[in-house]
Short mmCIF file of the C-alpha atoms (twelve columns), coordinates in Angstrom:
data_MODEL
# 
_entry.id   MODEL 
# 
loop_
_atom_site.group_PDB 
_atom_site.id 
_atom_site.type_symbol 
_atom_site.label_atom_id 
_atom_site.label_alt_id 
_atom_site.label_comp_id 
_atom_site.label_asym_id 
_atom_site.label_seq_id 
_atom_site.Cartn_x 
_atom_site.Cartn_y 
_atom_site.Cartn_z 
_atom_site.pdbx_PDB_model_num 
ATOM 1   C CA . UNK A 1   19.672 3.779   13.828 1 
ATOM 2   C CA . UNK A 2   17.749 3.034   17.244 1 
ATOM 3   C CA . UNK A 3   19.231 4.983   20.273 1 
ATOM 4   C CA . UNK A 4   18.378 3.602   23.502 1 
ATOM 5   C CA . UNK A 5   16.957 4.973   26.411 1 
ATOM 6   C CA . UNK A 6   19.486 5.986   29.081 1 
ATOM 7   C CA . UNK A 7   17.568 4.050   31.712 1 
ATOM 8   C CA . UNK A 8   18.312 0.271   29.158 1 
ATOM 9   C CA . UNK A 9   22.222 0.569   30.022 1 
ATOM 10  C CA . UNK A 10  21.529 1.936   33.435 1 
ATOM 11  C CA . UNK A 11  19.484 -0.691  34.777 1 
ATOM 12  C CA . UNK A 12  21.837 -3.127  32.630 1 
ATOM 13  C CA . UNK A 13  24.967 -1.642  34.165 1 
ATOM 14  C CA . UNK A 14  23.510 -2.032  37.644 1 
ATOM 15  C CA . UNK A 15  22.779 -5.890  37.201 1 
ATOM 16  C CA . UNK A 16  26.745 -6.511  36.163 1 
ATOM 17  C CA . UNK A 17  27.579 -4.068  39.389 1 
ATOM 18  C CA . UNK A 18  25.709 -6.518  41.598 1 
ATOM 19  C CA . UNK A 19  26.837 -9.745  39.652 1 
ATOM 20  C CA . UNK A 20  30.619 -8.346  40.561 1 
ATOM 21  C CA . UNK A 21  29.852 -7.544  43.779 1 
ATOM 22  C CA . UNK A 22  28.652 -10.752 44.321 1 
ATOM 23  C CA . UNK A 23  30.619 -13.108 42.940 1 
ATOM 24  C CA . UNK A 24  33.806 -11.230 42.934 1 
ATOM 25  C CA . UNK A 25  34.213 -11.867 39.414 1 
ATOM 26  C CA . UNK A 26  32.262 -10.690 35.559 1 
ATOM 27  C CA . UNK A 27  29.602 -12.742 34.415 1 
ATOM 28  C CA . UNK A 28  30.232 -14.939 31.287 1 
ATOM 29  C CA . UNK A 29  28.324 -14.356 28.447 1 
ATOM 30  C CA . UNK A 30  25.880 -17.177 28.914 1 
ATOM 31  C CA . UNK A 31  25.833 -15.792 32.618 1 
ATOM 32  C CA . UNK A 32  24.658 -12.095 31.100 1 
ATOM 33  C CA . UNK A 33  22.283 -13.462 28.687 1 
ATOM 34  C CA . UNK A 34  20.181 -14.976 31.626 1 
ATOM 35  C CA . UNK A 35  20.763 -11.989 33.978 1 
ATOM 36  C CA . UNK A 36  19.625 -9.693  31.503 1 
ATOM 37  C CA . UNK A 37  16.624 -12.209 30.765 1 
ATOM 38  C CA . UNK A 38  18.056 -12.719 26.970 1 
ATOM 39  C CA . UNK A 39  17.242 -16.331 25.369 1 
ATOM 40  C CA . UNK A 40  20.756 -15.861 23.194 1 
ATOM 41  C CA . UNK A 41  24.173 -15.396 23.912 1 
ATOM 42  C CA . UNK A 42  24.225 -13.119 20.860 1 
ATOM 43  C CA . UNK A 43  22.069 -10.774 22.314 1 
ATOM 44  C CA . UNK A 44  24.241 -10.714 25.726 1 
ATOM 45  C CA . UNK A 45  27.100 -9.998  23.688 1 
ATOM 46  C CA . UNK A 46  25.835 -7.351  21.957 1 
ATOM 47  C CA . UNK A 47  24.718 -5.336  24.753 1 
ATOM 48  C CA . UNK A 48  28.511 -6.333  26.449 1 
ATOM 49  C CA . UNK A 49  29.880 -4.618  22.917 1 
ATOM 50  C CA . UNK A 50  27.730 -2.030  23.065 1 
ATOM 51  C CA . UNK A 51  29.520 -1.246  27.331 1 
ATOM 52  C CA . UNK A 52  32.641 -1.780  26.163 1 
ATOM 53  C CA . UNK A 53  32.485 0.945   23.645 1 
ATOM 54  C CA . UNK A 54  31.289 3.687   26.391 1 
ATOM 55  C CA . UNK A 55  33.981 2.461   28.629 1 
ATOM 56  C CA . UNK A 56  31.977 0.828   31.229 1 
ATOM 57  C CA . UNK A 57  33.812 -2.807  30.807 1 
ATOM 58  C CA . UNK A 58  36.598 -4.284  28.847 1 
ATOM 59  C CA . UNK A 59  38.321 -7.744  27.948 1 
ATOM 60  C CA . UNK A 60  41.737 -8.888  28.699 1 
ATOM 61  C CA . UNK A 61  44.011 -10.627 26.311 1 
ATOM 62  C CA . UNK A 62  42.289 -14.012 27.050 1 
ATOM 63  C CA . UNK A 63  38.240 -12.375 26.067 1 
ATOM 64  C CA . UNK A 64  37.739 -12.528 29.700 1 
ATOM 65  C CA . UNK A 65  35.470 -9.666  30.422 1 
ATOM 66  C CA . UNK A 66  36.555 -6.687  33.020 1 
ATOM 67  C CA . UNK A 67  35.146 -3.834  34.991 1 
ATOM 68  C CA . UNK A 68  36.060 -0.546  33.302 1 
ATOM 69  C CA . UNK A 69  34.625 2.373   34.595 1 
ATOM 70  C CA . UNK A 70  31.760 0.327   36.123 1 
ATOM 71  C CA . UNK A 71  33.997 -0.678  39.504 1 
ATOM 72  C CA . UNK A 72  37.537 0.655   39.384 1 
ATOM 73  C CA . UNK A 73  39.812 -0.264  41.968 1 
ATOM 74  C CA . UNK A 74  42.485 1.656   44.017 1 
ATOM 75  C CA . UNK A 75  45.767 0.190   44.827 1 
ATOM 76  C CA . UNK A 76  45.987 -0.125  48.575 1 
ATOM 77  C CA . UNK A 77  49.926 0.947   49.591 1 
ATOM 78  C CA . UNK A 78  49.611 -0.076  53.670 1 
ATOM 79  C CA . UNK A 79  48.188 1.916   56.621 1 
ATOM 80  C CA . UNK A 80  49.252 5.219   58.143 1 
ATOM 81  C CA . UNK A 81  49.283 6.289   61.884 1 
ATOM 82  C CA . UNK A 82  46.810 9.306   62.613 1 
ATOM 83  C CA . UNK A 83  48.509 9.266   66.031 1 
ATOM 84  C CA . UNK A 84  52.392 9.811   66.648 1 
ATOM 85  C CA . UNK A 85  54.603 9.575   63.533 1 
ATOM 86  C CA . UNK A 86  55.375 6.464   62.631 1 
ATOM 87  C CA . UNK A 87  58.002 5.552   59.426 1 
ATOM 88  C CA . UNK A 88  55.930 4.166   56.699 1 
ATOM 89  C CA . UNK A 89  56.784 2.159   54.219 1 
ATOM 90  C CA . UNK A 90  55.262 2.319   50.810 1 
ATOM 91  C CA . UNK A 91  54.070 -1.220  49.557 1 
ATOM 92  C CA . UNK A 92  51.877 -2.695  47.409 1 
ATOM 93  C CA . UNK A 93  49.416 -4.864  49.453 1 
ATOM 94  C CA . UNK A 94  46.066 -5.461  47.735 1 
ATOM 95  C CA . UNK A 95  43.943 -3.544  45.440 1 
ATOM 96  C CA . UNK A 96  40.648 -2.303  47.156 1 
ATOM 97  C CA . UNK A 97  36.980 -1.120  45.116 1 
ATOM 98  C CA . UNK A 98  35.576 1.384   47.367 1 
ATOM 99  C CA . UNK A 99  32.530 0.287   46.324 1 
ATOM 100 C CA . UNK A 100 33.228 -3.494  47.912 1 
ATOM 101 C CA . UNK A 101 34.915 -1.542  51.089 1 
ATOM 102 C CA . UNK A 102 31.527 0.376   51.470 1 
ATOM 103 C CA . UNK A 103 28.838 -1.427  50.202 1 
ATOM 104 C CA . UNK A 104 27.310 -4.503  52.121 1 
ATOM 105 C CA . UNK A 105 24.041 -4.208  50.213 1 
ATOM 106 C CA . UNK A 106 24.529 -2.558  46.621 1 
ATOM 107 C CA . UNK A 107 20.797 -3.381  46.018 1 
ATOM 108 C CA . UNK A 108 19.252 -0.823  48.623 1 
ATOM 109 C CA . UNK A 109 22.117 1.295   48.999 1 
ATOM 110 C CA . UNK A 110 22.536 4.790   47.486 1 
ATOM 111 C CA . UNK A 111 23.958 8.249   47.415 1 
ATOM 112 C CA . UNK A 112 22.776 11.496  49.016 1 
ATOM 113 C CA . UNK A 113 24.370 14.867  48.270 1 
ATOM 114 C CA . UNK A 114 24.641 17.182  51.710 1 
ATOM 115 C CA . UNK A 115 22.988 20.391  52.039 1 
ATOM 116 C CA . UNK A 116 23.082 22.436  55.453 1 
ATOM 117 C CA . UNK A 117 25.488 22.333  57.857 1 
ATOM 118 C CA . UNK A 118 22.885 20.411  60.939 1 
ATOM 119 C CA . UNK A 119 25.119 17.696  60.871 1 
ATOM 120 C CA . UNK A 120 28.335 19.518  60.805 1 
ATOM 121 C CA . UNK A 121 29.117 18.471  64.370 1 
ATOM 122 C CA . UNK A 122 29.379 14.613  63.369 1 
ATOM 123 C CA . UNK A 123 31.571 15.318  60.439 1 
ATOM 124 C CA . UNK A 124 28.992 15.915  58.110 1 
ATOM 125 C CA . UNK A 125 29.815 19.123  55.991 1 
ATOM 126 C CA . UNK A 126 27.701 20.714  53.035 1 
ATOM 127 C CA . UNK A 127 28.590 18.846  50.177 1 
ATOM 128 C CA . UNK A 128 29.431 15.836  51.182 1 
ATOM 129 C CA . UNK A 129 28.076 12.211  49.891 1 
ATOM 130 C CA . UNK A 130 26.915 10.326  52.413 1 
ATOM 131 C CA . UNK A 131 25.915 6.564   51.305 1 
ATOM 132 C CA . UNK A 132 22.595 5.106   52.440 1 
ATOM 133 C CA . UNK A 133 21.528 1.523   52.830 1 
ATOM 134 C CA . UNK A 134 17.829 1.466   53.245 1 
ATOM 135 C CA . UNK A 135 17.492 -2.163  54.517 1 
ATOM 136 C CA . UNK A 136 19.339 -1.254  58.021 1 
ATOM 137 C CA . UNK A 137 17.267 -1.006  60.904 1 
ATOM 138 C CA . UNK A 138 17.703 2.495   62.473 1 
ATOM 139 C CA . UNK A 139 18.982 2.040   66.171 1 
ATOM 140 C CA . UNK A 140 19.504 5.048   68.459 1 
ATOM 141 C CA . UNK A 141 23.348 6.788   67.751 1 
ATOM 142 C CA . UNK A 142 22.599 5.864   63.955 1 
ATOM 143 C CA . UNK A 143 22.791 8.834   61.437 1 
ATOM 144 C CA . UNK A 144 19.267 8.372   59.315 1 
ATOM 145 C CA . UNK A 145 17.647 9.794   56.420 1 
ATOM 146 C CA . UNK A 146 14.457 10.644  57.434 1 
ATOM 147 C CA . UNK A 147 11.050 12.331  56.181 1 
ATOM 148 C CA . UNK A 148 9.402  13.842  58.981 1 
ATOM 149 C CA . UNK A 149 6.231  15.631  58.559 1 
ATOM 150 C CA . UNK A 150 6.789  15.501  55.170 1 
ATOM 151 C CA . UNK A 151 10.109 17.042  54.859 1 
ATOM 152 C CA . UNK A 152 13.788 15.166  54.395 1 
ATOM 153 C CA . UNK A 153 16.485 15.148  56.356 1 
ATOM 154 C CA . UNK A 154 19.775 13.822  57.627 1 
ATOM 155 C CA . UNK A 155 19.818 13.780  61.425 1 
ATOM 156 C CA . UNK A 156 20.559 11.509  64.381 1 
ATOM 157 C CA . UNK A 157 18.348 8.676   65.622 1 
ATOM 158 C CA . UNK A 158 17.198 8.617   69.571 1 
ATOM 159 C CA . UNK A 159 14.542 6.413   70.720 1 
ATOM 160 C CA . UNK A 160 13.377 7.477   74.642 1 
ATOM 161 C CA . UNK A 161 10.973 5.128   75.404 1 
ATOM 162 C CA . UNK A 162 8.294  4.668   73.071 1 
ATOM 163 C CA . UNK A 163 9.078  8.240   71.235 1 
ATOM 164 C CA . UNK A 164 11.221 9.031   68.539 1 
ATOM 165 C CA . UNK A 165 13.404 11.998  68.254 1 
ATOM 166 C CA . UNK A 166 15.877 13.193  64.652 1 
ATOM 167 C CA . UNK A 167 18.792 15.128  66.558 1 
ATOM 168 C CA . UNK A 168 21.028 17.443  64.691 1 
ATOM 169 C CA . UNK A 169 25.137 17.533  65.431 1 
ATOM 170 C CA . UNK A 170 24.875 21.704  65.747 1 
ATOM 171 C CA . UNK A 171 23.705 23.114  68.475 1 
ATOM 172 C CA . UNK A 172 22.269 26.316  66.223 1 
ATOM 173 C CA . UNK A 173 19.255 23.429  65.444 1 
ATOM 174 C CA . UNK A 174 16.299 22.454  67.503 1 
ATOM 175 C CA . UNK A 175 15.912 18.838  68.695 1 
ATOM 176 C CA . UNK A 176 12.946 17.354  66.403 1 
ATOM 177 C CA . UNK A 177 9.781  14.999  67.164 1 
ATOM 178 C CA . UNK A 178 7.657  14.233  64.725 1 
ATOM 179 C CA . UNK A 179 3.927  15.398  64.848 1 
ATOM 180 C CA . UNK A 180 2.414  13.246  62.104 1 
ATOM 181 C CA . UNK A 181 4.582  10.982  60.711 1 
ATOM 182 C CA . UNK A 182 8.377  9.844   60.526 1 
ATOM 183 C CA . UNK A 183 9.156  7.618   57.665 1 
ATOM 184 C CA . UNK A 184 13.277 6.491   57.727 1 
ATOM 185 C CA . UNK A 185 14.629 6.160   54.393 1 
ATOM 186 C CA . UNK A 186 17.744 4.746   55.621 1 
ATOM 187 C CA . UNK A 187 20.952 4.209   57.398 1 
ATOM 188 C CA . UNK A 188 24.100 6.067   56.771 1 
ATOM 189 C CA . UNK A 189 26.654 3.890   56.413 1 
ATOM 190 C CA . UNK A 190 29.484 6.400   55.061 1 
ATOM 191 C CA . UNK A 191 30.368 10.128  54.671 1 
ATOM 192 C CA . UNK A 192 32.355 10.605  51.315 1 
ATOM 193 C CA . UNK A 193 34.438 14.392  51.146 1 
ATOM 194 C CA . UNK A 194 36.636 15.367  48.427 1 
ATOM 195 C CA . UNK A 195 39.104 17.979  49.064 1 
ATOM 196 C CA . UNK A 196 40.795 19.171  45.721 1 
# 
């Protein structure tokens, strides 16, 4: 029996996640077979039998192929008020992926985990996920992922003129301008926390 590599259904799984996010919809198995660069359908379904079985997508009644684990989404009951109370009223509106609430660019977006507590003043507590999308052009306010001087980290974005400074949201850290080199690895476009 051939196993393989973890890396074949990763890169795989990715491709559907994009088609989904795209188009809103699964690709059909002639659709697969050319995304995955296969010259047969049989080979596209295959691999699709072969994601079903760990989970990662399903079929309905009709053969029409589903997300499964690979983009599950969340029933969306209504809004709440953060301000006064307000009566609210439980109903069903839409059902929402968080990755197609978050995600503008799955391609060039990705996950972080939070160490430190620098950015603890903007929200951002040890722990965390924040979600990066490395095709945004940083602009001064923007929370960044940054190497500087050949270290990472997650700070605030100033431009003053010509210079460049990474500012952290706790006043226990120093402001920061790069000596060498500042390379910006992205844009943080969300803070994810989970409490229990």
């Amino acid at each position: 029996m051939v196993t393989m590599p973890r890396d074949y259904f990763k890169d795989r799984i990715e491709k559907i996640k994009e088609f989904y996010l795209r188009n809103k919809r699964m690709p059909s198995y002639s659709e697969a077979a050319f995304l995955f660069g296969f010259r047969s359908k049989n080979a596209a379904y295959k691999l699709i039998r072969k994601l079903k079985e760990l989970g990662f997508i399903y079929s309905d009644e009709k053969g029409r192929l589903l997300p499964g684990t690979l983009n599950n989404p969340v029933k969306l009951l209504g809004s709440i008020s953060a301000g006064f109370p307000s009566p609210a009223e439980e109903e069903l509106q839409d059902t929402m992926s968080l990755d197609e609430y978050l995600i503008n660019n799955p391609t060039s977006t990705y996950l972080l985990k939070v160490e430190g507590d620098s950015m603890i003043d903007a929200g951002i507590h040890p722990g965390d996920l924040v979600l990066v999308d490395k095709s945004v052009i940083p602009k001064t306010g923007d929370i960044v992922v940054a190497q500087v001087d050949s270290e990472w980290t997650l700070k605030y974005f100033e431009k003053r003129g010509g210079a460049v400074y990474l500012r952290p949201a706790n006043k226990k850290y120093p402001l920061i301008k790069p000596r060498e080199e500042l390379i910006i690895g992205g844009v943080v476009i969300a803070n994810v926390r989970k409490y229990k």
